[in-house]
N, C-alpha and C positions, 0 to 999 in steps of 0.2 A: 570588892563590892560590899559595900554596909547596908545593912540592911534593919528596918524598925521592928524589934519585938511588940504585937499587939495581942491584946485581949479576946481569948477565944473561948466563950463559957465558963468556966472554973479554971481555966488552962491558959496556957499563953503559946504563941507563935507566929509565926512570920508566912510572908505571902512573897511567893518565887517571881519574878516577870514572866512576861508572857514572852521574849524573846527567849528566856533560858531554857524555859517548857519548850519549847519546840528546838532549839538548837541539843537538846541531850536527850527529845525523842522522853517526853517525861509523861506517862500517860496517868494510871491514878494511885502508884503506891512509889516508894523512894525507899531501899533501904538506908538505913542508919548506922553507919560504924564511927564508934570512936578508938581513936588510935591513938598516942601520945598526945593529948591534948587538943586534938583536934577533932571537931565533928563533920564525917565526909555522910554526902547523901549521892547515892547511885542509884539511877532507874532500875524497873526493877522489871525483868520481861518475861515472857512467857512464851517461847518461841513454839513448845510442843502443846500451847493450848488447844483442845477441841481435837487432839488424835485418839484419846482415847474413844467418843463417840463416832467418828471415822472409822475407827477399825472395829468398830462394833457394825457399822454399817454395811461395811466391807464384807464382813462373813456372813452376815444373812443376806448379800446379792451371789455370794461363796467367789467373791474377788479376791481372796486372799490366799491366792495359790500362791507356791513358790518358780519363779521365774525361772529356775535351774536347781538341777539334782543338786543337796547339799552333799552327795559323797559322790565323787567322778569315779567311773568306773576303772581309771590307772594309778588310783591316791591310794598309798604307802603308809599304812598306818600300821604297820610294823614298827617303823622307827620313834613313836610315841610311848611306846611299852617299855 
């Protein structure tokens, strides 16, 4: 695909189609690697966005118990020593 470098303020760049945006899920940042001569642009995601104020949430309705003991009471932690 070729694409027209344009005039953008003092800077230059190009404008993605609107098929390619949606076909690679492209929301508002792209990273940029260049690798042997070539410039690769990969979406860029944030799948654990908004857990950190979730789990802030979570502990002052005090949801943030643990579902199961983290030591059972037949685990062998002998053989770690």
């Amino acid at each position: 695909m070729e694409l027209s470098i344009i005039r953008i303020g003092n800077s230059k760049g190009f404008r993605l189609p609107k098929s390619l945006i949606e076909k690679y899920n492209i929301k508002d940042k792209v990273e940029l690697i260049l690798e042997k001569g070539y410039l690769i642009l990969k979406p860029v995601s944030n799948p654990r966005k908004g857990w950190e104020q979730a789990f802030k949430k979570m502990n002052e309705n005090g949801e943030d118990q643990l579902l199961f003991d983290d030591v059972f009471e037949n685990e062998n932690l002998e053989e770690w020593i």
